[in-house]
C-alpha positions in Angstrom: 0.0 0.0 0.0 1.1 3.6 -0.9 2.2 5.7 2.5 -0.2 8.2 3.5 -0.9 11.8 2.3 1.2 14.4 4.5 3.1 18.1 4.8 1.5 20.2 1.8 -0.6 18.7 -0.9 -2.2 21.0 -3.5 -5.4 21.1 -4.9 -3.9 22.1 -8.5 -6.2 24.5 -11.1 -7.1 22.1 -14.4 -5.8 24.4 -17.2 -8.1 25.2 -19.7 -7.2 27.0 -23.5 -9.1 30.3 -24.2 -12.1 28.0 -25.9 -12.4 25.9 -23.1 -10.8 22.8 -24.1 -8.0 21.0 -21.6 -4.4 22.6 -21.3 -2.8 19.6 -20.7 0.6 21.0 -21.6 0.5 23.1 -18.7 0.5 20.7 -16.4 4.5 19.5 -16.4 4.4 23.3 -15.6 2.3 23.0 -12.3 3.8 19.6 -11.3 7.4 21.5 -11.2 6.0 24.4 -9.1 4.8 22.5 -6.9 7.9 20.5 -6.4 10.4 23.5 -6.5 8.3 25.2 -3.6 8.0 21.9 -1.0 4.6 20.7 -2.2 4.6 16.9 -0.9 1.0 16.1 -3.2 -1.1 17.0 -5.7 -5.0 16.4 -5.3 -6.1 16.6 -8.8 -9.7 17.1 -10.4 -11.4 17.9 -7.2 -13.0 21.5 -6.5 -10.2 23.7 -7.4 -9.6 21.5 -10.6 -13.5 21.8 -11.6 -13.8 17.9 -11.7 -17.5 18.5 -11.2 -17.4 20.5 -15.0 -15.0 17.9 -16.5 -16.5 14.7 -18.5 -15.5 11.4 -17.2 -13.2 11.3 -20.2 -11.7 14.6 -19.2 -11.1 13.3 -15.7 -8.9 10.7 -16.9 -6.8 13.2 -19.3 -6.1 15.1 -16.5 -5.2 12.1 -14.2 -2.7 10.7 -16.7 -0.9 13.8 -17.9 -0.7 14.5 -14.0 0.6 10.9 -13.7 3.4 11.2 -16.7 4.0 15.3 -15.4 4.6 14.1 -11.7 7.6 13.1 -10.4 7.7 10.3 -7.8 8.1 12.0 -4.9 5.0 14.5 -5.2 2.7 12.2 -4.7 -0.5 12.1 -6.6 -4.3 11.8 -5.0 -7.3 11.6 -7.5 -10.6 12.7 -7.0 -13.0 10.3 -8.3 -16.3 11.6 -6.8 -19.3 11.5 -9.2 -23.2 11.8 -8.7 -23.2 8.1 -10.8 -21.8 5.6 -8.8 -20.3 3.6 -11.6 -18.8 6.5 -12.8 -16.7 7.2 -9.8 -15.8 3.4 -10.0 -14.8 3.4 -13.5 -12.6 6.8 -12.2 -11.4 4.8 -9.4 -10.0 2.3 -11.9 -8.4 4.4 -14.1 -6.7 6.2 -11.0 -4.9 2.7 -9.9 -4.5 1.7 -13.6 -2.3 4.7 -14.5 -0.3 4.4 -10.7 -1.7 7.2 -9.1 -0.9 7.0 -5.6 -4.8 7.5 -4.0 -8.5 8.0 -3.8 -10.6 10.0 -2.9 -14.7 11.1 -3.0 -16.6 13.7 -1.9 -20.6 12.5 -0.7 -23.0 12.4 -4.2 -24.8 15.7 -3.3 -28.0 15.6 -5.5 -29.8 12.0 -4.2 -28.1 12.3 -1.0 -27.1 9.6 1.5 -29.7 9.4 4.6 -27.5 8.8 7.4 -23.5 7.5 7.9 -24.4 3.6 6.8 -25.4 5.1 3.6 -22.3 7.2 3.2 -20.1 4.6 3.9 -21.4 1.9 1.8 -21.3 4.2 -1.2 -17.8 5.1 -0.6 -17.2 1.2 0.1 -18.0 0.3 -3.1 -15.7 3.0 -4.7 -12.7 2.1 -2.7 -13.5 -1.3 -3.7 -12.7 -0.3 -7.1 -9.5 0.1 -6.6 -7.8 -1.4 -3.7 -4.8 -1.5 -4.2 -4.4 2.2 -3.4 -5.7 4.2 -0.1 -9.0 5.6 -0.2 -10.1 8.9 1.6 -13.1 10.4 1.7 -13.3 14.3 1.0 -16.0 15.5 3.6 -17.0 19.5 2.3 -20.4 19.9 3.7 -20.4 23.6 2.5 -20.6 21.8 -1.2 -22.2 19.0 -0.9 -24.7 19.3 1.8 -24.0 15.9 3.8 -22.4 17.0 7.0 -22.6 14.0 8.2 -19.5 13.8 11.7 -16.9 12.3 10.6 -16.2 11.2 13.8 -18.9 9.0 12.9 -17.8 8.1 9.8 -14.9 7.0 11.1 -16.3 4.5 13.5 -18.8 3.3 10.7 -16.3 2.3 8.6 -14.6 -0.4 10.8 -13.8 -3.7 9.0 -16.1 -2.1 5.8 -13.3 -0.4 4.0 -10.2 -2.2 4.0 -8.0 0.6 2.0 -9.4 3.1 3.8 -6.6 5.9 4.3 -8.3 8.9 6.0 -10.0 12.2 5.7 -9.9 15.0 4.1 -11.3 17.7 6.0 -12.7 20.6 4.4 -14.9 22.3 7.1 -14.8 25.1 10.0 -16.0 22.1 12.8 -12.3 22.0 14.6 -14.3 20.1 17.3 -15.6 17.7 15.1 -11.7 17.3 13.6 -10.3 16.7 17.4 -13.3 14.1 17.7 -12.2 12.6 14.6 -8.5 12.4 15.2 -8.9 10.6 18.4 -11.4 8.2 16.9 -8.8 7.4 13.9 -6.3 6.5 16.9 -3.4 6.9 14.3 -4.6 4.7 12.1 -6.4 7.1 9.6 -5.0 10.4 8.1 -6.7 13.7 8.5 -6.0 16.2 5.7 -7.1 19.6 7.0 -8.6 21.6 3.9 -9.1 25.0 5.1 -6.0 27.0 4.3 -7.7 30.2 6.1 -7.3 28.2 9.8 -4.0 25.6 9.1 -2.7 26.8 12.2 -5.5 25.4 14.0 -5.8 22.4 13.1 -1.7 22.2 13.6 -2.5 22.9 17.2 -4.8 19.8 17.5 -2.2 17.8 15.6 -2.7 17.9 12.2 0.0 15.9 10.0 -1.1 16.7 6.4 -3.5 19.1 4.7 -4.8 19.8 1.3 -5.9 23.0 -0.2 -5.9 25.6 -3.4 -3.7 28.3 -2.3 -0.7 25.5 -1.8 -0.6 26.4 -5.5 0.6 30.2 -5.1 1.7 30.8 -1.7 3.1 27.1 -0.6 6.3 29.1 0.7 4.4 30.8 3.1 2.7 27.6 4.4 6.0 26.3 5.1 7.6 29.1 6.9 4.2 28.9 9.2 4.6 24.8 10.0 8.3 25.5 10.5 7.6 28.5 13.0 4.6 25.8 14.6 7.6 23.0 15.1 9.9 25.3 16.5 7.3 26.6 19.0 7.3 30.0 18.1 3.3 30.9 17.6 4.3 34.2 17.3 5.5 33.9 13.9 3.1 31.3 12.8 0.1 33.5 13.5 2.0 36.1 12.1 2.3 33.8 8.9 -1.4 32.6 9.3 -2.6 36.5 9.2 -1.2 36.6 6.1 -2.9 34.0 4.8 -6.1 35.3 6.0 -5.4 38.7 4.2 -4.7 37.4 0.3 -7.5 34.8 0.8 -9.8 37.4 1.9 -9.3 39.5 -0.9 -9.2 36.6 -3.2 -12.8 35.7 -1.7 -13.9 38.7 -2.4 -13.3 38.8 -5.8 -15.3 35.8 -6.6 -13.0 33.1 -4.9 -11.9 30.3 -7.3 -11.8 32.2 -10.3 -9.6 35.1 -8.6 -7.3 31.8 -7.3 -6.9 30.5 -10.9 -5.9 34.4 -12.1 -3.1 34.7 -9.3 -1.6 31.7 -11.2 -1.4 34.1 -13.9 0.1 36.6 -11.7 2.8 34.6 -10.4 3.3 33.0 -14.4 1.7 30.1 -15.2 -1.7 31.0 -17.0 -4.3 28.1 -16.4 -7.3 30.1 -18.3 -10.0 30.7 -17.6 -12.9 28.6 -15.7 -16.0 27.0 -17.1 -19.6 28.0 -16.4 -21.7 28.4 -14.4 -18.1 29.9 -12.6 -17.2 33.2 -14.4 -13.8 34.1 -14.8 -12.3 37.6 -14.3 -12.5 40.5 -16.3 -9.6 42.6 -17.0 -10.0 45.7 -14.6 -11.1 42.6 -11.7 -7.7 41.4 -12.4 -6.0 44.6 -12.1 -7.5 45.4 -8.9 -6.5 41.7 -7.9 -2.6 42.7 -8.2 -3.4 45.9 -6.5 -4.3 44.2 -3.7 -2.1 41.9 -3.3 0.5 43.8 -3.8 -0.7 46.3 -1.4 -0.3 43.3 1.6 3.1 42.2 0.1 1.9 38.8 -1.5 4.4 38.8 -4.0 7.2 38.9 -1.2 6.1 35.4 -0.5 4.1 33.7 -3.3 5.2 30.6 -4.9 7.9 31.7 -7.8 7.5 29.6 -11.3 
């Protein structure tokens, strides 16, 4: 079995050209980032990526060139999550076909699970698609609607998901991740996915986390963990304000879209992003730079 997700992994833009189709020649681009700046993972075709916009076929494109981009050592995490079970299967597949190195699914959010048996025997049969690699489930209530604790998800999945790898955690309930940590005893994983509170959940002993700004600021990330080893919270709050700022301001103009033009700032143009999301018009971009250069991003942003 592949080791376990930890340190940084990004949640990596999917590059589109001007008309929409895949970039896929970007992507060597973005792998080498990542590694140049300390990035331990890429967690491909999930939310940042768009994998809910992509067709199945377009999923697997995007694994592979990730697959033949990626060195060995940044490991690489698919998201296979799909309203249609079988679809996520067939994704699961693919994913261990091609080597990635795991799994993951968010919770189907149109017909959605009634309780945590439900949740976990969907999720069983997707791991079950390909077991030779770990499986995590991607709990983002704020998308998906099931906010279902994964402290009980956890304890549901005993003996019902042998490649099950861990969690990750994309959701404000820091008391529902404690819970969940000490139910997983060790033996599960929990990737923390809010960039906004990393700090946080480093306090309650986070090992690993996943998120979209890993992309553009990863340097920053690290200089915060380091300060967090070497006890001074001084510095990592310090670092963690910052965070706070160029996210807020990225929020502000529209989230995601505003993420994928930063990649533009710092030099590795991903296009724009499909509809219903809108991408950002040319003055929204200038006051984007304005603003980030205003709170000194550029003094610590990822450099391509």
């Amino acid at each position: 079995m592949h080791a376990p997700l930890s340190g940084l992994v990004a949640a990596p833009f999917t590059p589109f050209r001007p008309n929409g189709d895949l970039a896929l020649e970007t992507i060597p681009q973005l792998a080498a980032l990542l590694v140049r700046n300390g990035v331990k993972g890429a967690f491909v075709c999930g939310t940042t990526g768009e994998g809910s916009s992509l067709t199945s076929e377009e999923r697997r494109e995007v694994a592979a060139a990730w697959r033949a981009a990626a060195p060995r050592e940044l490991a690489l995490a698919v998201h296979v999550g799909h309203l249609s079970l079988r679809e996520s299967q067939a994704l699961a597949r693919h994913a261990q076909q091609i080597g990635a190195d795991a799994v993951a699914t968010l919770a189907p959010c149109f017909f959605r699970p009634a309780g945590v048996a439900d949740l976990v025997a969907w999720c069983a049969d997707i791991a079950a698609a390909a077991p030779g690699l770990p499986f995590y489930y991607y709990h983002m209530p704020a998308m998906t609607g099931v906010n279902i604790p994964v402290r009980d998800f956890i304890a549901e999945t005993a003996g019902r998901i042998p490649n099950f790898a861990g969690i990750k955690f994309t959701h404000e309930d820091l008391a529902d991740y404690a819970d969940s940590r000490q139910r997983a005893q060790g033996r599960h994983r929990l990737l923390f996915g809010r960039d906004e509170m990393l700090l946080s959940a480093l306090e309650i002993g986070a090992e690993g986390a996943v998120g979209s700004t890993y992309n553009y600021a990863a340097p920053l990330y690290l200089r915060l963990m380091q300060s967090f080893a070497a006890g001074d919270l001084e510095a990592a709050r310090t670092r963690q304000a910052q965070a706070r700022e160029f996210i807020a301001i990225m929020n502000s103009l529209g989230g995601l879209p505003a993420g994928k033009a930063i990649m533009k700032l710092i030099g590795i143009d991903c296009g724009p992003v499909r509809q219903p999301l809108r991408s950002l018009e040319p003055a929204a971009e200038i006051v984007l730079r304005t603003k980030l250069e205003a709170c000194k991003f550029f003094e610590y942003a990822s450099r391509t």
